[in-house]
BAFI-3210 file (N, C-alpha, C; in Angstrom, 3 decimals, decimal comma, padded with zeros to 6 digits):
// residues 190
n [1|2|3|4|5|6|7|8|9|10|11|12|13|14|15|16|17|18|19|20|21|22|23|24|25|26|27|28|29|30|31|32|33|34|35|36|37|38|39|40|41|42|43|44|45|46|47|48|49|50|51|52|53|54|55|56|57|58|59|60|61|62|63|64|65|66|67|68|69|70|71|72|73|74|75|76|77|78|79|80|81|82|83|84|85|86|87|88|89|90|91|92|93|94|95|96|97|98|99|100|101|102|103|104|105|106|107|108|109|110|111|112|113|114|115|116|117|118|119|120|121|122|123|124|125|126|127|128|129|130|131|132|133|134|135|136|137|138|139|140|141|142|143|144|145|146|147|148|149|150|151|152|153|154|155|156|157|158|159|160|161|162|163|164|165|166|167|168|169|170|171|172|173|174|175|176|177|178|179|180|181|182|183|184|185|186|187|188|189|190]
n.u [-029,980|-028,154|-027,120|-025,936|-023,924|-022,593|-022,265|-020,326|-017,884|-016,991|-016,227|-013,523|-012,236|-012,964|-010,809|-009,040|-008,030|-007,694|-005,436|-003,915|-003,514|-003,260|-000,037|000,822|000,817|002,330|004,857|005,492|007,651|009,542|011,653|013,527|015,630|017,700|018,522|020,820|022,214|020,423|020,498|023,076|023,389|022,169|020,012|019,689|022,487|024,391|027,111|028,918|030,570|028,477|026,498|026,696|027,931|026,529|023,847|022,353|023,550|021,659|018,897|019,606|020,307|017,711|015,386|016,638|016,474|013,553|011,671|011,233|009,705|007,659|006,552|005,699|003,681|002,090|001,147|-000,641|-002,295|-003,259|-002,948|-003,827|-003,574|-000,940|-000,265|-001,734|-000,020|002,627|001,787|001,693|003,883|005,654|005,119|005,670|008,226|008,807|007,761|009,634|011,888|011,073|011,197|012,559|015,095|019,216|021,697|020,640|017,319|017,317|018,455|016,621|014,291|015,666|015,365|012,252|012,017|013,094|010,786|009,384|009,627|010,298|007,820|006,481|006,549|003,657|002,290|002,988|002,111|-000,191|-001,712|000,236|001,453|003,663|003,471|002,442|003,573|006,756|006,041|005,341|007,905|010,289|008,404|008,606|011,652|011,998|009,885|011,372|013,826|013,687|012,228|014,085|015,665|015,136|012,633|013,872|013,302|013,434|015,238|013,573|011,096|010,733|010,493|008,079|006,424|006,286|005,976|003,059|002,284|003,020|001,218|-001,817|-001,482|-001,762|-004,343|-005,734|-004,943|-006,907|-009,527|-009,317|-010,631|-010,567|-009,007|-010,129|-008,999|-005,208|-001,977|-000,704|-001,564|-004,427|-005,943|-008,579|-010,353|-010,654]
n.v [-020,897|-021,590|-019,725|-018,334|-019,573|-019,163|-016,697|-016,250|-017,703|-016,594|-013,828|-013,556|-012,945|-009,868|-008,765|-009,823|-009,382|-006,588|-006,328|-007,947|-005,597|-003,411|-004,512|-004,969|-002,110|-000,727|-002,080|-001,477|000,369|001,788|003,642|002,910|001,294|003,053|004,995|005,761|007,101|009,345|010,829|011,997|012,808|015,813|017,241|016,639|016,510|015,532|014,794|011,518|010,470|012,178|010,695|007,816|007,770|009,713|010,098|007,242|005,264|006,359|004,708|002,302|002,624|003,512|001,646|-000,467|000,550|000,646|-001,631|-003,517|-002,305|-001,461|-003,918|-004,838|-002,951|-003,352|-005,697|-005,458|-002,826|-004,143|-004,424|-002,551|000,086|000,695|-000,036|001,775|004,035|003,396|003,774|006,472|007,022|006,107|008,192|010,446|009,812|009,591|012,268|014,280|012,842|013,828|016,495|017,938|019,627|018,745|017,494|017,162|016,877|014,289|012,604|012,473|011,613|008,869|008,067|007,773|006,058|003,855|003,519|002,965|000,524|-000,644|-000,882|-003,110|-005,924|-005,456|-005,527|-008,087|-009,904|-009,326|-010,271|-013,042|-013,735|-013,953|-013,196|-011,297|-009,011|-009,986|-010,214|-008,003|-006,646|-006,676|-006,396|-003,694|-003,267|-003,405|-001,923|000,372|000,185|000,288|002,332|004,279|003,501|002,961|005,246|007,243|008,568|010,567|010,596|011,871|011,883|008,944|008,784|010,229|008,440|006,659|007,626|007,971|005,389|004,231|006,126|005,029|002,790|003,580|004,580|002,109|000,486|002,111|000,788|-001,500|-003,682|-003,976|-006,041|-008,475|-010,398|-010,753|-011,895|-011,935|-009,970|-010,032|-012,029|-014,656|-016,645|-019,434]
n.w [-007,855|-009,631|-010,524|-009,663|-008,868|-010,767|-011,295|-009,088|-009,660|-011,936|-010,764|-010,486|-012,700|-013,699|-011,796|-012,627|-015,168|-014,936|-013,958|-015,061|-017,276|-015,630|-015,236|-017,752|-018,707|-016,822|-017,069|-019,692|-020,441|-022,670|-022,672|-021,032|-021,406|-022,175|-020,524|-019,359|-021,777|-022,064|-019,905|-019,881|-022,233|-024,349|-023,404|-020,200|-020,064|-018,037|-016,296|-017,097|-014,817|-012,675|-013,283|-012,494|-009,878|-008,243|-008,697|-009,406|-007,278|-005,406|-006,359|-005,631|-002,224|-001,737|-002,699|-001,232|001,563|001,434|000,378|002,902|004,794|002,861|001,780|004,597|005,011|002,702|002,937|004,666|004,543|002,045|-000,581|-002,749|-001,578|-001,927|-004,544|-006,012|-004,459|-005,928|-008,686|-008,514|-007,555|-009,876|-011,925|-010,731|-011,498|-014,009|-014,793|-013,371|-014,149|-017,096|-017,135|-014,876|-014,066|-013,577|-010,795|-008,482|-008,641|-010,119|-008,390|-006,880|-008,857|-008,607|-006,276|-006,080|-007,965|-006,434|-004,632|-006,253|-007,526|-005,067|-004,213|-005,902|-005,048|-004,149|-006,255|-007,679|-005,148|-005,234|-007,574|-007,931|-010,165|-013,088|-015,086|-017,482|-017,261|-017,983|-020,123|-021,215|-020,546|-022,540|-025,095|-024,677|-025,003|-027,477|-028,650|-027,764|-028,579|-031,817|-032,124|-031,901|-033,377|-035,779|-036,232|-035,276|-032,920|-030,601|-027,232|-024,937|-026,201|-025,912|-023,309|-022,833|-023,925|-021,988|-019,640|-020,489|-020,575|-018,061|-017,052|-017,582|-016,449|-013,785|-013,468|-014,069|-011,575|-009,843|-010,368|-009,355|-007,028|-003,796|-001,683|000,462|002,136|003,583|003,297|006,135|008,271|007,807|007,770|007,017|009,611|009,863]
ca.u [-028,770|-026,773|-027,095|-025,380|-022,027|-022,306|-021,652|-019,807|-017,420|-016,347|-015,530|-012,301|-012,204|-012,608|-009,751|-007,478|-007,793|-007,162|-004,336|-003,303|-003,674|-001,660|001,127|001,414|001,186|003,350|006,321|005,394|008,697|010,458|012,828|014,622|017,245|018,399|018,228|022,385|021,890|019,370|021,212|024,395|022,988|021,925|018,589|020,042|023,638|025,180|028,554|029,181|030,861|028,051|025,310|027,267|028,105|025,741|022,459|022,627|023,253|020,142|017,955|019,830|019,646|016,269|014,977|016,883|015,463|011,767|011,379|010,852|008,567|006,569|006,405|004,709|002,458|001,365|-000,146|-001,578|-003,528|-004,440|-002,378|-004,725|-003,187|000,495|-000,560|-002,192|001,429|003,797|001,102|001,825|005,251|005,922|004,109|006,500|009,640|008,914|007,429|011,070|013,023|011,336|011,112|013,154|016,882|020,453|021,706|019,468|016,215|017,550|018,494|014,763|013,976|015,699|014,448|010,777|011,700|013,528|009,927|008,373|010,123|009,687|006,310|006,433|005,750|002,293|001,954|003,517|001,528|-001,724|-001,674|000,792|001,546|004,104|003,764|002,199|004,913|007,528|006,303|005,397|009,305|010,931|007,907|008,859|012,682|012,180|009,678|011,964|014,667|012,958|011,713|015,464|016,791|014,359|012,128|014,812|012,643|014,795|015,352|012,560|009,806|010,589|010,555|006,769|005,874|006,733|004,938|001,501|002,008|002,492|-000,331|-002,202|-001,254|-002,038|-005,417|-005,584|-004,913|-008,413|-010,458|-008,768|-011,372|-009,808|-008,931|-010,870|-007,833|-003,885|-001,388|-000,707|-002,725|-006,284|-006,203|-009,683|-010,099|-011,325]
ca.v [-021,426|-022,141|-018,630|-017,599|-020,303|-018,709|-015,604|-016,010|-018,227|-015,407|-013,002|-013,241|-012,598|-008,417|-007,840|-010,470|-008,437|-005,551|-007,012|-007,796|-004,702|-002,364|-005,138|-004,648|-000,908|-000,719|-002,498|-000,311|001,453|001,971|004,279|002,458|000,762|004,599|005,958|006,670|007,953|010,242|011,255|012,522|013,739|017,209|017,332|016,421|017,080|015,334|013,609|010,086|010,378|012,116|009,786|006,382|008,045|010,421|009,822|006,085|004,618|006,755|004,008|001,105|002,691|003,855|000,471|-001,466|000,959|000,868|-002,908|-004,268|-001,493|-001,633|-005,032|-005,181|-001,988|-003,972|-006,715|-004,294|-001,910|-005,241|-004,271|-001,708|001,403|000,375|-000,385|003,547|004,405|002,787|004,524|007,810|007,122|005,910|009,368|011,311|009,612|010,094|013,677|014,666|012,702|014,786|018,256|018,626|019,752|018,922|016,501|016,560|016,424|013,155|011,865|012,185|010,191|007,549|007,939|007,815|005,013|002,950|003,498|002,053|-000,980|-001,708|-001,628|-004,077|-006,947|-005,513|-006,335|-009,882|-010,724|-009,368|-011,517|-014,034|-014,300|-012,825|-013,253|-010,319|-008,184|-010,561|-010,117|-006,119|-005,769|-007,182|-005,510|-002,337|-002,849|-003,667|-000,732|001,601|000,348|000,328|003,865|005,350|003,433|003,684|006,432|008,334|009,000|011,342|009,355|012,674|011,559|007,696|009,108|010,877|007,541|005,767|008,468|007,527|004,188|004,169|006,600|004,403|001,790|004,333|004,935|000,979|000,731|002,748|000,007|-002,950|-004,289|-004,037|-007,576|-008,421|-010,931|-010,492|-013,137|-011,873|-009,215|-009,875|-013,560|-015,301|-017,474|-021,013]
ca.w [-007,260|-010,670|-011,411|-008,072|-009,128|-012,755|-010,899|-008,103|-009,933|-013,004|-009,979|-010,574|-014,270|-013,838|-011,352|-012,995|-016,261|-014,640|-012,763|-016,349|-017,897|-014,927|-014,836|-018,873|-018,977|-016,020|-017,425|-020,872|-020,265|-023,580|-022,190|-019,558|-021,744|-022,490|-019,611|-019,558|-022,738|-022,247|-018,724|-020,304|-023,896|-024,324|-022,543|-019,099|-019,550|-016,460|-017,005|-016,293|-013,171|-012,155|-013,020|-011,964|-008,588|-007,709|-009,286|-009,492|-006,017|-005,294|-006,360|-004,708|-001,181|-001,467|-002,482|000,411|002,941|001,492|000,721|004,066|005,304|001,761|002,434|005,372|004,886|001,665|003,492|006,469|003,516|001,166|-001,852|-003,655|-001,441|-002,301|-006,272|-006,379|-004,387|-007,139|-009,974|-007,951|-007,865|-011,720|-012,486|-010,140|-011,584|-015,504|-014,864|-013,210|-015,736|-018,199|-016,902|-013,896|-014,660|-012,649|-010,332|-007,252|-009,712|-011,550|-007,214|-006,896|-009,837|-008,283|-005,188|-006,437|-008,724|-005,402|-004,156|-007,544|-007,707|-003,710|-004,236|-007,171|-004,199|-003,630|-007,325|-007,462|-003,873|-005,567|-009,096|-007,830|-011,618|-013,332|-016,924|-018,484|-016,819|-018,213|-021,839|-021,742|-020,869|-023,971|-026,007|-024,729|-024,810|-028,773|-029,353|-027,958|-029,851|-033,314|-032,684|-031,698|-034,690|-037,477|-036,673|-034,965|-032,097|-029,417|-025,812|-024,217|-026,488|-025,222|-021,802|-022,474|-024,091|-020,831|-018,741|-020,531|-020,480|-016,127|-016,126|-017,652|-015,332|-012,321|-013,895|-014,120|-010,607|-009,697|-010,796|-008,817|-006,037|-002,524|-001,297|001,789|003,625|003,193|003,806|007,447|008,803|007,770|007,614|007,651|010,549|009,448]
c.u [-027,663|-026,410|-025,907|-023,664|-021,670|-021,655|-020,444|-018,257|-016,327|-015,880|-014,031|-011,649|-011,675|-011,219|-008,304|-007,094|-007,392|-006,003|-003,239|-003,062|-002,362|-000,467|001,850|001,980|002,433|004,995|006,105|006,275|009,943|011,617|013,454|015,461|018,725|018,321|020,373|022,567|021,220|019,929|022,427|024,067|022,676|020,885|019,103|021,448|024,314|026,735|028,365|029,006|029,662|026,772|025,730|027,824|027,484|024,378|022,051|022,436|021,585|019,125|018,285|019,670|018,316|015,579|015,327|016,302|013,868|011,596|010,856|009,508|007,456|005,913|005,100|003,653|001,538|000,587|-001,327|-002,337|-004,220|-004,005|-002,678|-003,771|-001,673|000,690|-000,414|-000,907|002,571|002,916|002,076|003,546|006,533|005,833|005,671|008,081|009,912|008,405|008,931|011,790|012,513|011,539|011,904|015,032|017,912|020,343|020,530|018,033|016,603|017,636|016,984|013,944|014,371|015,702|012,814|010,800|012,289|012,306|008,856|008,437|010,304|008,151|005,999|005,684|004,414|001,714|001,855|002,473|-000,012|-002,203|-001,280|001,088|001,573|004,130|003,812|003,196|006,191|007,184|006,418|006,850|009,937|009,886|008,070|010,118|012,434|011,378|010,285|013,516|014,638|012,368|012,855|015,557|016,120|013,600|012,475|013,980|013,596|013,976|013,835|011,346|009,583|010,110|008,918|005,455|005,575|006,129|003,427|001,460|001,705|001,228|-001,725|-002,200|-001,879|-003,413|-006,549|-005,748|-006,412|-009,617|-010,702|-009,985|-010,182|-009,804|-009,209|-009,851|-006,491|-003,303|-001,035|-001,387|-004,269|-006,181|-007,834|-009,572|-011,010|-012,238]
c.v [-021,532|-020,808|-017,749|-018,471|-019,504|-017,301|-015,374|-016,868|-017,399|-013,908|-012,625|-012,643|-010,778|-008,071|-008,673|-009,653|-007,513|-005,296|-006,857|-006,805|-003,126|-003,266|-004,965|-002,741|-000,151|-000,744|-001,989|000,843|001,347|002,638|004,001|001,874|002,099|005,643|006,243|007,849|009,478|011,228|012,138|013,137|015,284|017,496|017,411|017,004|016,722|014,700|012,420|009,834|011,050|011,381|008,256|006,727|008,901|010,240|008,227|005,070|004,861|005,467|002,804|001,113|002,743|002,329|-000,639|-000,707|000,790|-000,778|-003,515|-003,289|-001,209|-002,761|-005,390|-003,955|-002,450|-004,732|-006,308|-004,012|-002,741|-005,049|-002,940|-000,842|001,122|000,928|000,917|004,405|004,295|003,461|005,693|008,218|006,772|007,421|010,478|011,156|010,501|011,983|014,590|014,343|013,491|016,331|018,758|018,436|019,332|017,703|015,612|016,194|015,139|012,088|011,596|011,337|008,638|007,104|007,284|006,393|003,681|002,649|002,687|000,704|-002,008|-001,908|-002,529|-005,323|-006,837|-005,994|-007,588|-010,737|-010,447|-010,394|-012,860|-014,615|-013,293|-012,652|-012,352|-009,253|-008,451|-010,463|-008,467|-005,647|-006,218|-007,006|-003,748|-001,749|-002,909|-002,248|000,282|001,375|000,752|001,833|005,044|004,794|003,556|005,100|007,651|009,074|010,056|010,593|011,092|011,834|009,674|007,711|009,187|009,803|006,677|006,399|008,408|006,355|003,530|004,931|005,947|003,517|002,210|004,090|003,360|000,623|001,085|001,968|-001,267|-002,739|-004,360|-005,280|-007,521|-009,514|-010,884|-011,992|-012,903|-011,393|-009,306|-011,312|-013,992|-016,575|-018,721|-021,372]
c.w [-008,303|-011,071|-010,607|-008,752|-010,239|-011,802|-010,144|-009,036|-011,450|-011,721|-009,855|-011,546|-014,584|-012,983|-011,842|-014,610|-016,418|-014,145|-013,901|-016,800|-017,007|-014,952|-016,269|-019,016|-017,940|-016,273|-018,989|-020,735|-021,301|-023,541|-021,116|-020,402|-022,365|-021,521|-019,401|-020,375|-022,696|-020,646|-019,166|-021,989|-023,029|-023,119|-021,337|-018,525|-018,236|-017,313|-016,425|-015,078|-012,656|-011,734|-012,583|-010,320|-007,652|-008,063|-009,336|-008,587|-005,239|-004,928|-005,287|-003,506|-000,678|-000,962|-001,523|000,993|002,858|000,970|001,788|005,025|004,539|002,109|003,010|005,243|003,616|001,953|004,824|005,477|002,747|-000,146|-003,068|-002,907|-002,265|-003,900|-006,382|-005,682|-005,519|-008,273|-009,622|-008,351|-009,033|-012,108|-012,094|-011,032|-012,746|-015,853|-014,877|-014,202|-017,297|-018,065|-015,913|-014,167|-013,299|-011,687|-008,599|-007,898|-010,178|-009,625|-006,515|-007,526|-008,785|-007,166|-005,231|-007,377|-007,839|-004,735|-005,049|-007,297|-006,069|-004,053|-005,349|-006,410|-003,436|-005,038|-007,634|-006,242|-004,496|-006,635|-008,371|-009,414|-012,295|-014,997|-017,947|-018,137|-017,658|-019,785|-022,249|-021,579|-021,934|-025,048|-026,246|-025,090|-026,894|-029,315|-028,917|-029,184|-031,522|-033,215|-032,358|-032,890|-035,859|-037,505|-035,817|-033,587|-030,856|-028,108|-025,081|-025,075|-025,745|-024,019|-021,725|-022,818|-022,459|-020,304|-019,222|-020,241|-018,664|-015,580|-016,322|-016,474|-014,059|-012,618|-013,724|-012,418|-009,335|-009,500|-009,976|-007,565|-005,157|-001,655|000,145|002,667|002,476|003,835|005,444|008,644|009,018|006,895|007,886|008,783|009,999|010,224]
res [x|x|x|x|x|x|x|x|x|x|x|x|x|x|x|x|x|x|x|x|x|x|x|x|x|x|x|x|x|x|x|x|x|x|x|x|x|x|x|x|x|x|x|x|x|x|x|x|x|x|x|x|x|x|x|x|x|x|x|x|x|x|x|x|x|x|x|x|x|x|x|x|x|x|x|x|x|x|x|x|x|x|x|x|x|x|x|x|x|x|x|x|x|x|x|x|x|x|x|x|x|x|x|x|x|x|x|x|x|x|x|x|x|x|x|x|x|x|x|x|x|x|x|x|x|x|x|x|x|x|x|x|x|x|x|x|x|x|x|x|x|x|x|x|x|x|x|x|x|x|x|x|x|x|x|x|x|x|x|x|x|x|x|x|x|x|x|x|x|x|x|x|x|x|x|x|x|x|x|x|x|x|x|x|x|x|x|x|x|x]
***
């Protein structure tokens, strides 16, 4: 019987670690405070005007239209499909932002990344605790800085950094146990 609490009672331990572990590598995005930069430099070549008016809004519509329908398909599936969606769709963003040229390629990005960051609330509703998220971004915004300014890193290699670090996360993702009730859908009945 004590052996059964010993057990049943550390159950939480593996998927909160893991919980931990995609919510750090996740927000392991050294190249988002250069993403203008790296938009209008050589590599990309857009101008301004076209990434503040064409490439740009992108994300903001996306993410209002897919919020409320993430949302609720988050608490219908139980959080795990969503999670392995937002991997999928980290993967998709940083792949394009490194390899795919011109302005509809970069409107995709931020399409795919309006789709990331809705699904963020299957993250937040799965943990309920946002901490390790909240430290991996101000570790990432400092190691990308420190590796543009001292070891001269170019904003693509930041980018390919950032694309292991979400696939990680995706990979992360894989592992998570599939939560047996949601807050609306698959409520236990008392």
């Amino acid at each position: 019987m004590g052996s059964w609490k010993q057990e049943n009672s550390n159950a939480w331990t593996f998927p909160t670690l893991i919980l931990c572990l995609y919510g750090f590598f996740y927000m392991m995005k050294p190249s988002e405070p250069f993403l203008m930069p790296y938009l209008t430099g050589p590599v990309k070549n857009l101008t301004i005007d076209e990434v503040t008016n064409q490439v740009l809004p992108v994300w903001t519509y996306s993410y209002l239209a897919l919020l409320v329908p993430v949302f609720l398909v988050t608490d219908y599936l139980r959080y795990k499909p969503v999670l392995l969606l937002q991997g999928v769709s980290c993967i998709a963003t940083w792949l394009l932002l490194l390899f795919a040229p011109g302005v509809a390629a970069m409107q995709a990005v931020e399409f795919f990344y309006g789709m990331v960051t809705a699904a963020e609330v299957a993250y937040y509703a799965y943990i309920s605790c946002g901490s390790v998220p909240r430290v991996a971004a101000p570790v990432a915004a400092v190691l990308g800085q420190l590796l543009v300014s001292l070891a001269h890193v170019s904003y693509f290699y930041l980018n390919a950094i950032t694309l292991a670090s979400v696939s990680l996360a995706f990979l992360c993702s894989f592992l998570l146990p599939m939560p047996q009730k949601s807050m609306f859908f698959h409520r236990k009945e008392a």
